[in-house]
KOLDOMAR-184726 format. One record per residue (C-alpha): residue in three letters; x, y, z. Coordinates in nm, 2 decimals, decimal comma, always signed. Layout:
! residues N
@res ALA&x X&y Y&z Z
...
***
This chain:
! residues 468
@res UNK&x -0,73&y +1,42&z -2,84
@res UNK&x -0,45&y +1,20&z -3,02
@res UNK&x -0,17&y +1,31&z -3,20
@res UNK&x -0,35&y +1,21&z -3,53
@res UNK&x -0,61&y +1,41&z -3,50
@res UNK&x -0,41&y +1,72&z -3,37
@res UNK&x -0,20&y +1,65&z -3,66
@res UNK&x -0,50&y +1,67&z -3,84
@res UNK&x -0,67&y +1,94&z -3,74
@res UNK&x -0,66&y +2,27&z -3,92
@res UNK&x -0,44&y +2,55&z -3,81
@res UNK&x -0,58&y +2,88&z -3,77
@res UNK&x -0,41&y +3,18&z -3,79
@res UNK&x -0,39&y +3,45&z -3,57
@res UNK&x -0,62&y +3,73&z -3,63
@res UNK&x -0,79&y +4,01&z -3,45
@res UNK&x -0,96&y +3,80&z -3,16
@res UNK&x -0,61&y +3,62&z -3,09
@res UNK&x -0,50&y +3,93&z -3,02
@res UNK&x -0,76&y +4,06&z -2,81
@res UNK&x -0,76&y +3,72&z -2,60
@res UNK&x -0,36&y +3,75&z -2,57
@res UNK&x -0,45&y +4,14&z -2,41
@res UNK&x -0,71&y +3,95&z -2,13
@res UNK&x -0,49&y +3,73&z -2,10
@res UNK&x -0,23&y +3,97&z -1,96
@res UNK&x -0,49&y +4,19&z -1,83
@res UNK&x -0,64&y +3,93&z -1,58
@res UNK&x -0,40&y +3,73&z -1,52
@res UNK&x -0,11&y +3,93&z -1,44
@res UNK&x -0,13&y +4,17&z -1,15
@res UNK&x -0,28&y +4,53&z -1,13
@res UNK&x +0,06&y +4,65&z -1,01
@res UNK&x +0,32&y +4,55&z -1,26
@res UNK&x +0,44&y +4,78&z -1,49
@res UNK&x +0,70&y +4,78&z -1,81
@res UNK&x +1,05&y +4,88&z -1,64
@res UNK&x +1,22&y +5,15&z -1,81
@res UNK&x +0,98&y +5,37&z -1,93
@res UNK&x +0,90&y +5,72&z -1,91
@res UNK&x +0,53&y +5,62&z -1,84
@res UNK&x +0,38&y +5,38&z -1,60
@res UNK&x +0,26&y +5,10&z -1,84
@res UNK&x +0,16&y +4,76&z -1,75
@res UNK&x +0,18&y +4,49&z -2,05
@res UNK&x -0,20&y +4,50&z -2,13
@res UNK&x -0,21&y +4,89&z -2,16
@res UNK&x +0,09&y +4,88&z -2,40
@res UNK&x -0,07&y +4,56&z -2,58
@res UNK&x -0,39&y +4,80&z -2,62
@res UNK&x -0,19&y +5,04&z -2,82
@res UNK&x -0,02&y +4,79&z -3,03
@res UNK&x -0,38&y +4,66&z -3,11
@res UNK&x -0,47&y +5,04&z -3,20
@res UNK&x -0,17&y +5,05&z -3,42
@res UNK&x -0,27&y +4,67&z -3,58
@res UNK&x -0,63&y +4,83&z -3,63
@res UNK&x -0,49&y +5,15&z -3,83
@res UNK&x -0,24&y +4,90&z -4,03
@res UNK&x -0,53&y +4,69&z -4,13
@res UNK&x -0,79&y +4,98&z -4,23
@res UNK&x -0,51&y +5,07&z -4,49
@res UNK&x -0,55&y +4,74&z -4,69
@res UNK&x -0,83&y +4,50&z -4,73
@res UNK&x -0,71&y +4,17&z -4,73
@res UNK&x -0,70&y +4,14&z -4,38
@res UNK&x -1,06&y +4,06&z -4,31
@res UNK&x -1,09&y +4,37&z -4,09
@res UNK&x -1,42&y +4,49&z -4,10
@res UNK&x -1,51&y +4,88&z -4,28
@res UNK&x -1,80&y +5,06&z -4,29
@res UNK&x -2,10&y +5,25&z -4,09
@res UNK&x -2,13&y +5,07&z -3,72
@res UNK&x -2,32&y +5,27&z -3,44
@res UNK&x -2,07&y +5,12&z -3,21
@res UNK&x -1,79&y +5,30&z -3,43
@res UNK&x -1,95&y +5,58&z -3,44
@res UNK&x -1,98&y +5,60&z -3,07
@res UNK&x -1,63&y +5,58&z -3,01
@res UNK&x -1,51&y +5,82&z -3,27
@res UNK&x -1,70&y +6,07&z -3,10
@res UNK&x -1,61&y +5,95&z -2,74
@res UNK&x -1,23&y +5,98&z -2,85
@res UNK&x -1,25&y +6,32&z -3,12
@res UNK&x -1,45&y +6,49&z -2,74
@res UNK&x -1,12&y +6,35&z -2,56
@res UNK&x -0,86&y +6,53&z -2,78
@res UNK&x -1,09&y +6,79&z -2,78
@res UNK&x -1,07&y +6,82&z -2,38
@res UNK&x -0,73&y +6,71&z -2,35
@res UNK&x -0,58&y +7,01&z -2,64
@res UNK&x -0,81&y +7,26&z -2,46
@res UNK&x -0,65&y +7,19&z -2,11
@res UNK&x -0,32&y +7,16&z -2,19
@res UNK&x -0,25&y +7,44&z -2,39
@res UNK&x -0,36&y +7,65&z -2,07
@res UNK&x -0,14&y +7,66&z -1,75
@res UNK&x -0,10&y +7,32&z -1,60
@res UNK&x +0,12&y +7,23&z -1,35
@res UNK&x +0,42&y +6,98&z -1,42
@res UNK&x +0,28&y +6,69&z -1,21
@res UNK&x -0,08&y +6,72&z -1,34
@res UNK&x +0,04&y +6,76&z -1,72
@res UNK&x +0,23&y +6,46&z -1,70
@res UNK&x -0,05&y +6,29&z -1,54
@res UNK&x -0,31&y +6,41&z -1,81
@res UNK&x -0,06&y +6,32&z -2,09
@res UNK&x -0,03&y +5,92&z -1,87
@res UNK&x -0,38&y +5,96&z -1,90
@res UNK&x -0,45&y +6,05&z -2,26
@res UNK&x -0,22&y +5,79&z -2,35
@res UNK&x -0,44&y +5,53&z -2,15
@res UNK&x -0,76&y +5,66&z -2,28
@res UNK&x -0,58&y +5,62&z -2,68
@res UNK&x -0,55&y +5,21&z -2,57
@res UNK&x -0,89&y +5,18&z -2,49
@res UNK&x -1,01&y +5,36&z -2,79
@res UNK&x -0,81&y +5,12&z -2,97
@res UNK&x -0,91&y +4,81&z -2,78
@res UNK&x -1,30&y +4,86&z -2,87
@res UNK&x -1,22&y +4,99&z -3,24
@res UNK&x -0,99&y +4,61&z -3,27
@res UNK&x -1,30&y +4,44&z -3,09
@res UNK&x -1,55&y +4,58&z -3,32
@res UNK&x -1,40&y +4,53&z -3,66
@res UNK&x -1,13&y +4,25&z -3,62
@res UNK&x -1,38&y +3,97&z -3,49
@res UNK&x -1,52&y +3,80&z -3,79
@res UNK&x -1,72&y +3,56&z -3,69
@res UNK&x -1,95&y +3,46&z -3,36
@res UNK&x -1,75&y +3,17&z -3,28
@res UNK&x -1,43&y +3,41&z -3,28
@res UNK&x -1,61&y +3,64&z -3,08
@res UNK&x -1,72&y +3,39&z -2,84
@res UNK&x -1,37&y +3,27&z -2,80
@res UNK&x -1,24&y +3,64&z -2,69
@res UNK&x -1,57&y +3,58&z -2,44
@res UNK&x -1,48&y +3,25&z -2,34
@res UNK&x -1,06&y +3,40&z -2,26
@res UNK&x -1,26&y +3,66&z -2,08
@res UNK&x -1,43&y +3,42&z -1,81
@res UNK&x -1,13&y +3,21&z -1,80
@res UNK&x -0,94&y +3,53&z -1,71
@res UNK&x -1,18&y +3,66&z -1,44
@res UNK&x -1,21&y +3,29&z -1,31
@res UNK&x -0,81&y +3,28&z -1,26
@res UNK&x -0,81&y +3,62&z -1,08
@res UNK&x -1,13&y +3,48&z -0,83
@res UNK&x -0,93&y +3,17&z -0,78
@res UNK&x -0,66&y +3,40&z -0,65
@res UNK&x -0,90&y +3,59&z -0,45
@res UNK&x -1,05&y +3,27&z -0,29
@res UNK&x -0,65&y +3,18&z -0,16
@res UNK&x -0,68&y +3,58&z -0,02
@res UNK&x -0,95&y +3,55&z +0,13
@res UNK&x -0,97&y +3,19&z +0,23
@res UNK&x -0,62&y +3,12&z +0,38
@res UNK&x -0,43&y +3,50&z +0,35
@res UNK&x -0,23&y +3,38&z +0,09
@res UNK&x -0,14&y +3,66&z -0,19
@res UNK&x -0,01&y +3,46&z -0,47
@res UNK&x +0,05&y +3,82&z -0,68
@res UNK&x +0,34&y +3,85&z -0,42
@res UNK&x +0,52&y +3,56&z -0,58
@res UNK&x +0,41&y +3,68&z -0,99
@res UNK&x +0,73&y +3,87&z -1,05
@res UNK&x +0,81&y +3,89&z -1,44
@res UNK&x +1,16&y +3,99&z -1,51
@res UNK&x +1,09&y +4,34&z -1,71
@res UNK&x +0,83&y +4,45&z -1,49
@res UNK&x +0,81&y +4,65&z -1,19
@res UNK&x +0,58&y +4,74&z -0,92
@res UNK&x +0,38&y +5,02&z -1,01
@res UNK&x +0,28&y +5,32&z -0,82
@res UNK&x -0,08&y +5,07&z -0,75
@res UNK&x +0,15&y +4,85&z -0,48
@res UNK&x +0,05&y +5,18&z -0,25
@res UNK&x -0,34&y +5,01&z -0,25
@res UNK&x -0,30&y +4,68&z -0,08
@res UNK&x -0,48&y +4,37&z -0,24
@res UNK&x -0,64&y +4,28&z +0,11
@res UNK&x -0,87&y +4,49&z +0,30
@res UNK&x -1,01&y +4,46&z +0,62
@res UNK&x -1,39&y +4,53&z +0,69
@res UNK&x -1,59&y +4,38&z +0,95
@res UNK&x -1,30&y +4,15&z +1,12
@res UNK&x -1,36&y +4,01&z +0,72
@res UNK&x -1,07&y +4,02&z +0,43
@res UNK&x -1,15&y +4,23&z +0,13
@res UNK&x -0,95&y +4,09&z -0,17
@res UNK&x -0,89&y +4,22&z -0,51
@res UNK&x -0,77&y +3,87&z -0,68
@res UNK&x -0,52&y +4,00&z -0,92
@res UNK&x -0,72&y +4,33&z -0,99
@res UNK&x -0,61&y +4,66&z -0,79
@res UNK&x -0,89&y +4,75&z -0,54
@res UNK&x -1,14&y +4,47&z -0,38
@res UNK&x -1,40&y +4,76&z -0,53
@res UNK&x -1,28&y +4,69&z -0,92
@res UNK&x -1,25&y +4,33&z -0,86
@res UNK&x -1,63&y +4,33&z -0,72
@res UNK&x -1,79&y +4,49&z -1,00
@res UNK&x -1,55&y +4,28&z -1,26
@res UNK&x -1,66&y +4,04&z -1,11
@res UNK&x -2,09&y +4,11&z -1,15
@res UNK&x -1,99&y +4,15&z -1,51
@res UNK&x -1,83&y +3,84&z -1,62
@res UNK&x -2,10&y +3,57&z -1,41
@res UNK&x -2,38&y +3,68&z -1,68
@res UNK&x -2,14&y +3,64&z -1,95
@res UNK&x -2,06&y +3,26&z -1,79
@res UNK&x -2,39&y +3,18&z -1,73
@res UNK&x -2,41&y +3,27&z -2,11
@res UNK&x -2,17&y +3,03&z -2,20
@res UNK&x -2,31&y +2,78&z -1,97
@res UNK&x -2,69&y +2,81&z -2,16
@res UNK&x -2,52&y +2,85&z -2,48
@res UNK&x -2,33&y +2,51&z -2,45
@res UNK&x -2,62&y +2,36&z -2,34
@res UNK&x -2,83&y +2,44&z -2,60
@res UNK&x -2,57&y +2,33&z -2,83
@res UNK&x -2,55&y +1,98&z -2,67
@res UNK&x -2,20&y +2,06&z -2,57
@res UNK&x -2,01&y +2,01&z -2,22
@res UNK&x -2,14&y +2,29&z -2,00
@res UNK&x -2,01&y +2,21&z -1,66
@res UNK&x -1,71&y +2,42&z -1,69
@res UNK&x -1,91&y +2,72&z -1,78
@res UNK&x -2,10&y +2,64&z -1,44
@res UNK&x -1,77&y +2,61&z -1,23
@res UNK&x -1,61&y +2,91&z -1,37
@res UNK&x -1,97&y +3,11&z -1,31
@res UNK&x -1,96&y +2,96&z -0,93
@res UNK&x -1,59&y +3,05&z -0,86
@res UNK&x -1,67&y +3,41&z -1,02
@res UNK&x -1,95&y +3,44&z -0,78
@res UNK&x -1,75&y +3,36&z -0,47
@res UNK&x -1,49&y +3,59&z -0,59
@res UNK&x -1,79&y +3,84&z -0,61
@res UNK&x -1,88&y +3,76&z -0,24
@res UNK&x -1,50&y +3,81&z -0,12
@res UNK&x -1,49&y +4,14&z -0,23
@res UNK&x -1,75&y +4,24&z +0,04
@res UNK&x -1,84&y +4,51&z -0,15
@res UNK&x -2,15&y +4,70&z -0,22
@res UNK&x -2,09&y +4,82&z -0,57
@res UNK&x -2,05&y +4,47&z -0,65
@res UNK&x -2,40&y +4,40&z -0,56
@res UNK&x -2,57&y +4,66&z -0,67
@res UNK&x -2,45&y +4,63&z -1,01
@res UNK&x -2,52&y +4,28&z -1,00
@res UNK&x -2,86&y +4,35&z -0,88
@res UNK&x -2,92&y +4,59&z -1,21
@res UNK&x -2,81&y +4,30&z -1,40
@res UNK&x -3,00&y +4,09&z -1,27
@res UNK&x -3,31&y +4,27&z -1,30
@res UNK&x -3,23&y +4,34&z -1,69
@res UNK&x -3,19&y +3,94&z -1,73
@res UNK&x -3,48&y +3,85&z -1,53
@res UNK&x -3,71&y +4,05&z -1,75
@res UNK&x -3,59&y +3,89&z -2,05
@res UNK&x -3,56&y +3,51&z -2,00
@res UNK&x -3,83&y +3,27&z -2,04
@res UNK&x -4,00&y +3,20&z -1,70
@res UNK&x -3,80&y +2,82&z -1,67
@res UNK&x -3,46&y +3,05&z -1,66
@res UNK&x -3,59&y +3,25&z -1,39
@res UNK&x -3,68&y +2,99&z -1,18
@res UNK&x -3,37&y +2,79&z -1,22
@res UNK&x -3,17&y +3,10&z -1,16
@res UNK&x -3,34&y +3,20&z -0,84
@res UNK&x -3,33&y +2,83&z -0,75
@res UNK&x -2,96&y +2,84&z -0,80
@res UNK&x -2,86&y +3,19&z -0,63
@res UNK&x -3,07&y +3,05&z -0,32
@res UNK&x -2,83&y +2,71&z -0,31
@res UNK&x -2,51&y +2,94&z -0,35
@res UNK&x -2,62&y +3,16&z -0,10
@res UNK&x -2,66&y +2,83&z +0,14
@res UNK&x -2,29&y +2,73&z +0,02
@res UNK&x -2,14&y +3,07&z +0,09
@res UNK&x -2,27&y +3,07&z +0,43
@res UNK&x -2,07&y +2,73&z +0,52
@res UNK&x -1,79&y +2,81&z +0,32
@res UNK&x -1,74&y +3,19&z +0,55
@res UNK&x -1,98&y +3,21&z +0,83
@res UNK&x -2,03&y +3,56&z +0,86
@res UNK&x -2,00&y +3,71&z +0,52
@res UNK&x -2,35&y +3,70&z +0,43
@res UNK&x -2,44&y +3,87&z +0,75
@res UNK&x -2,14&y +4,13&z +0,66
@res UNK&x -2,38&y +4,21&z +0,33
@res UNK&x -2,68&y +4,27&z +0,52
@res UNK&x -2,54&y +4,48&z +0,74
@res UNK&x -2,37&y +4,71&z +0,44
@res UNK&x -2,72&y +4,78&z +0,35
@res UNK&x -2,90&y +4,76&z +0,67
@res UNK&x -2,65&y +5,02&z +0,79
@res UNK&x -2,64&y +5,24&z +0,51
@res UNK&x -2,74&y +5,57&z +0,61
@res UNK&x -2,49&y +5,52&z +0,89
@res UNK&x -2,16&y +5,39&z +0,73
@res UNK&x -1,89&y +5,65&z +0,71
@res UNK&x -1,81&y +5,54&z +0,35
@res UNK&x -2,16&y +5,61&z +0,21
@res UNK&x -2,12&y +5,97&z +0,43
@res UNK&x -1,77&y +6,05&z +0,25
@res UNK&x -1,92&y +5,98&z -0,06
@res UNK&x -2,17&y +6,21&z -0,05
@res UNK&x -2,04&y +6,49&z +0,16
@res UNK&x -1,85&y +6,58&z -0,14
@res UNK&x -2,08&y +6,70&z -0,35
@res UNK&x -2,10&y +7,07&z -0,31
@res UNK&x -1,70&y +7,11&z -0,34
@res UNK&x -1,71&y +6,94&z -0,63
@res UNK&x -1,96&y +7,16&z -0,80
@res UNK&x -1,77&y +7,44&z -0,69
@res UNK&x -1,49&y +7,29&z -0,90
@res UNK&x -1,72&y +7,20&z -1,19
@res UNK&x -1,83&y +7,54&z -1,23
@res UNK&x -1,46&y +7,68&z -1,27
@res UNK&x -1,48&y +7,49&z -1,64
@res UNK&x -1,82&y +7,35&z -1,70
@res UNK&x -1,77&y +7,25&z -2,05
@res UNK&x -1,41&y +7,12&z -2,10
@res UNK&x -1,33&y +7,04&z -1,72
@res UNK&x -0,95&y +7,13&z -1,59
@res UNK&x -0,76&y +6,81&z -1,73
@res UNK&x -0,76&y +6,45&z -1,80
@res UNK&x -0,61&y +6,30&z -1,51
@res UNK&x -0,53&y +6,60&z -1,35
@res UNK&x -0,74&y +6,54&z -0,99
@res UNK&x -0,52&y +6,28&z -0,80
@res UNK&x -0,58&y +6,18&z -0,44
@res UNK&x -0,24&y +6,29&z -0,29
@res UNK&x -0,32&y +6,66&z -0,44
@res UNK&x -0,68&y +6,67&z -0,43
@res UNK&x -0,95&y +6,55&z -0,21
@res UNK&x -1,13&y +6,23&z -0,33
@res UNK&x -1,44&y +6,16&z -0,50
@res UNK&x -1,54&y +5,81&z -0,52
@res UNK&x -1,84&y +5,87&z -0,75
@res UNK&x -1,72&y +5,90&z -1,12
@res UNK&x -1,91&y +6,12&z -1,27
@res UNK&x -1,81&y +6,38&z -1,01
@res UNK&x -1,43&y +6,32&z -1,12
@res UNK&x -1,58&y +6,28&z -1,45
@res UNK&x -1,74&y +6,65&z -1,40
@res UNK&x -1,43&y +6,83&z -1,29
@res UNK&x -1,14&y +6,67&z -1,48
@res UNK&x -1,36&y +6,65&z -1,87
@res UNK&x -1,65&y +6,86&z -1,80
@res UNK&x -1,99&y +6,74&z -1,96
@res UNK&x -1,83&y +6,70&z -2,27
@res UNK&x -1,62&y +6,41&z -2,10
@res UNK&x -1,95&y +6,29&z -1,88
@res UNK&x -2,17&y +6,27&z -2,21
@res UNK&x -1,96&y +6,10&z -2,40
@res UNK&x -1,90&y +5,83&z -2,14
@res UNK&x -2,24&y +5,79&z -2,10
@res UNK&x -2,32&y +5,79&z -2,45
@res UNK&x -2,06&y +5,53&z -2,54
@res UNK&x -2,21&y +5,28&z -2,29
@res UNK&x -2,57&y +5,39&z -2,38
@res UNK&x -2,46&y +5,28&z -2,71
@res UNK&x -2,35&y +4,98&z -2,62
@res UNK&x -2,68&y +4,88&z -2,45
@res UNK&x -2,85&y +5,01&z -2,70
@res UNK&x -2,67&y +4,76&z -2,97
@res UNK&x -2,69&y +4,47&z -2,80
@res UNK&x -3,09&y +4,49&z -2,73
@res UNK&x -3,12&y +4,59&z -3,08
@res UNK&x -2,95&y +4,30&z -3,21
@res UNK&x -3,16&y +4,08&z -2,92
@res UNK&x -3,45&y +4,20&z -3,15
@res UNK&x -3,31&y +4,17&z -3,50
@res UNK&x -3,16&y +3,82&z -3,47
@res UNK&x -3,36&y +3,47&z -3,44
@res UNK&x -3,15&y +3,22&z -3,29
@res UNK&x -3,19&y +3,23&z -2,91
@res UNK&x -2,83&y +3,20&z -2,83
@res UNK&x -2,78&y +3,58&z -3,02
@res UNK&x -3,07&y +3,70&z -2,83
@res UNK&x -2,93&y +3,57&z -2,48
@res UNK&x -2,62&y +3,71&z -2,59
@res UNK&x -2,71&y +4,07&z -2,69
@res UNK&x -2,90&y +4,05&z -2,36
@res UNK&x -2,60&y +3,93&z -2,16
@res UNK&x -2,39&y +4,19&z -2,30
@res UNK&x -2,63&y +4,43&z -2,26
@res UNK&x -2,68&y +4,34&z -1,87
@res UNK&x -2,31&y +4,35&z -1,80
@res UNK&x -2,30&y +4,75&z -1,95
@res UNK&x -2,55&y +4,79&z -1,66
@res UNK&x -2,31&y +4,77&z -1,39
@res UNK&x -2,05&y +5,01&z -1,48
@res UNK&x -2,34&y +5,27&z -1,53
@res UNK&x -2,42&y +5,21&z -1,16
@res UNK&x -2,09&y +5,15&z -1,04
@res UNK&x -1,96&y +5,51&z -1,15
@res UNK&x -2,19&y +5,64&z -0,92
@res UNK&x -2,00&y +5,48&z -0,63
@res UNK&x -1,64&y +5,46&z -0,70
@res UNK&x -1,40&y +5,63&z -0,95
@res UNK&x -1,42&y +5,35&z -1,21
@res UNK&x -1,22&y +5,52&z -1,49
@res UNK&x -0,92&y +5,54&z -1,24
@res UNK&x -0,92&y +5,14&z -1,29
@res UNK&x -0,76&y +4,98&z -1,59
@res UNK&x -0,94&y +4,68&z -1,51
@res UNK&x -1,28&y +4,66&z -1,53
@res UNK&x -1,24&y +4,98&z -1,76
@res UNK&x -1,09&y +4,75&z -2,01
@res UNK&x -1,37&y +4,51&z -1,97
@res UNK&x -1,62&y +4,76&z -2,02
@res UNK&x -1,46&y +4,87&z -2,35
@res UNK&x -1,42&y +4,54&z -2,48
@res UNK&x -1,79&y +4,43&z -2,40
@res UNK&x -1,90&y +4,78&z -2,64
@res UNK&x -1,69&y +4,66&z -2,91
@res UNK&x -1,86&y +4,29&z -2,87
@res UNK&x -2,20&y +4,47&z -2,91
@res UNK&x -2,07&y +4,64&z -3,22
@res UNK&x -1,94&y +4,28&z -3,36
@res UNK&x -2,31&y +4,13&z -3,26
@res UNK&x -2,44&y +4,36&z -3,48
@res UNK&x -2,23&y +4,33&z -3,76
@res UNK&x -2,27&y +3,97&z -3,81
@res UNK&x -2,65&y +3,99&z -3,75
@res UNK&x -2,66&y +4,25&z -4,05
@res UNK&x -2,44&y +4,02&z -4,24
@res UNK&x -2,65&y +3,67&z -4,16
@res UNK&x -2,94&y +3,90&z -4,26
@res UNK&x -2,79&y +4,02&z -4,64
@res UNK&x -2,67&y +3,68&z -4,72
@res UNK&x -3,05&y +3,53&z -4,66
@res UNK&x -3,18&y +3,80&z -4,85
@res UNK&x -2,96&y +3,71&z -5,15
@res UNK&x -3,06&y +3,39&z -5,09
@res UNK&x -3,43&y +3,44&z -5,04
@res UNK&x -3,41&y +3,64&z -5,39
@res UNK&x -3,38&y +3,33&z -5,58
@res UNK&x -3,72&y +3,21&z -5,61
@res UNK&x -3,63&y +2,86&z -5,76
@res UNK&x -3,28&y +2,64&z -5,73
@res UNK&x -3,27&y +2,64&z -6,10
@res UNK&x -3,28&y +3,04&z -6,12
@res UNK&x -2,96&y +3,04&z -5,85
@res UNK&x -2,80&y +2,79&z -6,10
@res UNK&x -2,85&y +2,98&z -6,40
@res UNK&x -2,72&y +3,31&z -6,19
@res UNK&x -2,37&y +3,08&z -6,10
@res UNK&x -2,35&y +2,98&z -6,48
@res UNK&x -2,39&y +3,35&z -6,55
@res UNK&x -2,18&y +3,50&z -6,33
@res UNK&x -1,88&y +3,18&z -6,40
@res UNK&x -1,94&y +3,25&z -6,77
@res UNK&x -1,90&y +3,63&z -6,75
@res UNK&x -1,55&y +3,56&z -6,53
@res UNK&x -1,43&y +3,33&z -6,76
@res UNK&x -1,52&y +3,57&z -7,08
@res UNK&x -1,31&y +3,87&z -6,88
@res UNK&x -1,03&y +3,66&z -6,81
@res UNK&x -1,05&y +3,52&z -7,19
@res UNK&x -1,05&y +3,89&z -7,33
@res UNK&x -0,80&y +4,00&z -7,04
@res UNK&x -0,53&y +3,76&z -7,22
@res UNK&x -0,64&y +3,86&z -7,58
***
């Protein structure tokens, strides 16, 4: 582009999804383990960029000349139960007895929880139009792609380039304790910039739907699509570098949830497709694929799947000291407490099924959303969309059921941010939808000229007996 035309082009200014794409911006790109020096908490950048967008969302309810949307929204609805059941939990457990280290935790925590809250609420009511909202989608993929690219120099040639990010300001968290590269079967495990090889998996099943989206989508538009297929390719062998099985399971719900709703030429292209990758991955690391079959193959033998489950009665036994409000946000840490790497276990003990409902409710909601809006809208680009989104909210459903996905700011983030999308989808569906109805109300062109004149006439008559 020339200088004319940039001089030429438009300036936009910032709004709501600037801001969101500057918080995945710092989310993906930076690493896991860098945290803001000098505070009393552990807070990376993106966490404390969460609560600023919480405090820009309050700011902007106050007025209305911000664009921020108001009104009745399942998705807000969702959330503002979610978080009133999360004070709830959180007043209930700390006005009992808690021990120093686990009320600090559970205050770390509640704080956390307040960004997220904020994150979907900014999502949902500061996007204000689907090409915004596919821009925060678009700095989404390009995020996840960075961190894969990262992962492929782990995992590839055991080069760690989050070694060399240092940011003067920020520290190295307690997360350094969690290395970035993993051994399992004489294979590396990387995390990319994320904080376990487990998080970056399943972030990484979540964003290739959304840029195979983007790929279709540009397509259909007539637009240039190939970087939407490179960025979905580099995600996918960043998925594959993980070697994990969460990862692929969550993928595989995805997957299924897609399948069942594209037209029978997707399916086909996509199976085509996942067949040539597979044949790519197996020149690019001899050995991986073989590593996946054995995962499964294996699995009623692998000491991971037996730790996982072994678990279960000693956490029931802590469940049942406080069934409804659990014993504390945050409060079950692994150097105190024995481990569970199934989320709604930990969800069980530290929130009770207060906290587990809600959790599931919130994503339930978002699933729900998106398909309704799938079925509400016309233009197949919505549809894929709501489909995509809904797809995506699949995996973390699975995923808590095999690692402690809450404990991961991450994919966490993600997972909020794709709820508040759904709530934006169906927002500006409702709204496409009003403004044909007004439209469709005026039978004849000459009835929606005489209603301007009216209405122009009226104003000026106001203003004419306003200056009298």
């Amino acid at each position: 582009m020339t200088a004319v035309n940039l001089a030429q082009r438009p300036l936009r200014r910032a709004d709501g999804a600037t801001l969101v794409c500057f918080f995945v911006v710092v989310l993906l790109m930076l690493p896991a383990r860098l945290a803001v020096a000098g505070l009393p908490l552990s807070l990376t950048p993106a966490e404390i960029m969460a609560l600023v967008l919480g405090v820009v969302w309050v700011c902007a309810q106050m007025i209305s000349t911000t664009g921020v949307a108001k009104g009745a929204n399942p998705v807000r609805t969702a959330i503002f139960v979610y978080g009133m059941l999360l004070l709830a939990i959180y007043g209930y457990t700390t006005y009992l007895y808690l021990p120093s280290d686990e009320l600090n935790l559970s205050d770390h925590t509640f704080v956390l929880y307040a960004g997220y809250v904020s994150l979907l609420l900014m999502v949902c009511d500061g996007i204000d139009s689907r090409e915004r909202l596919d821009f925060v989608l678009k700095a989404v993929v390009i995020g996840g792609t960075f961190a894969a690219i990262v992962a492929l120099l782990q995992f590839r040639l055991d080069f760690d380039l989050t070694k060399y990010m240092q940011i003067p300001g920020l520290r190295h968290s307690s997360v350094e304790e969690v290395p970035t590269v993993i051994s399992r079967s004489d294979l590396r495990r990387v995390a990319g910039t994320l904080g376990h090889p487990i998080e970056f998996g399943a972030l990484s099943a979540m964003l290739l739907p959304l840029a195979a989206h983007l790929g279709f989508q540009a397509r259909s538009r007539g637009q240039a699509a190939t970087r939407w297929w490179i960025c979905a390719v580099i995600i996918a062998a960043g998925l594959m570098f993980s070697v994990s099985r969460t990862a692929v399971l969550g993928l595989a719900g995805a997957g299924l949830i897609l399948l069942l709703g594209w037209s029978n030429r997707r399916r086909i292209v996509t199976i085509g497709a996942f067949v040539v990758f597979l044949g790519f991955m197996k020149v690019l690391a001899p050995g991986l694929i073989g590593t996946f079959y054995n995962l499964f193959a294996g699995a009623g033998e692998d000491s991971s799947i037996i730790y996982r489950t072994h678990d279960y009665p000693f956490a029931m036994r802590e469940f049942d000291k406080s069934p409804i409000f659990g014993r504390g946000l945050g409060t079950w840490y692994p150097f105190k407490h024995q481990v569970f790497d199934n989320q709604y276990l930990l969800s069980l003990v530290e929130t009770g099924l207060l906290g587990v409902l809600g959790f599931v409710g919130v994503i339930g909601c978002g699933i729900v959303v998106a398909l309704w809006v799938r079925r509400l809208s016309s233009d197949p680009n919505v549809r894929n969309l709501g489909l995509t989104i809904a797809a995506c909210l699949v995996i973390p459903l699975l995923g808590a059921a095999t690692f402690d996905l809450l404990s991961f700011p991450g994919i966490t983030s993600v997972m909020f941010l794709l709820v508040g999308a759904a709530g934006t989808l169906l927002r500006l569906e409702r709204r496409d939808q009003a403004d044909r109805m007004l439209l469709s109300s005026f039978q004849e062109p000459a009835d929606l000229s005489r209603s301007l004149i009216a209405v122009t006439g009226n104003g000026q008559g106001s203003a004419r007996s306003g200056s009298s």
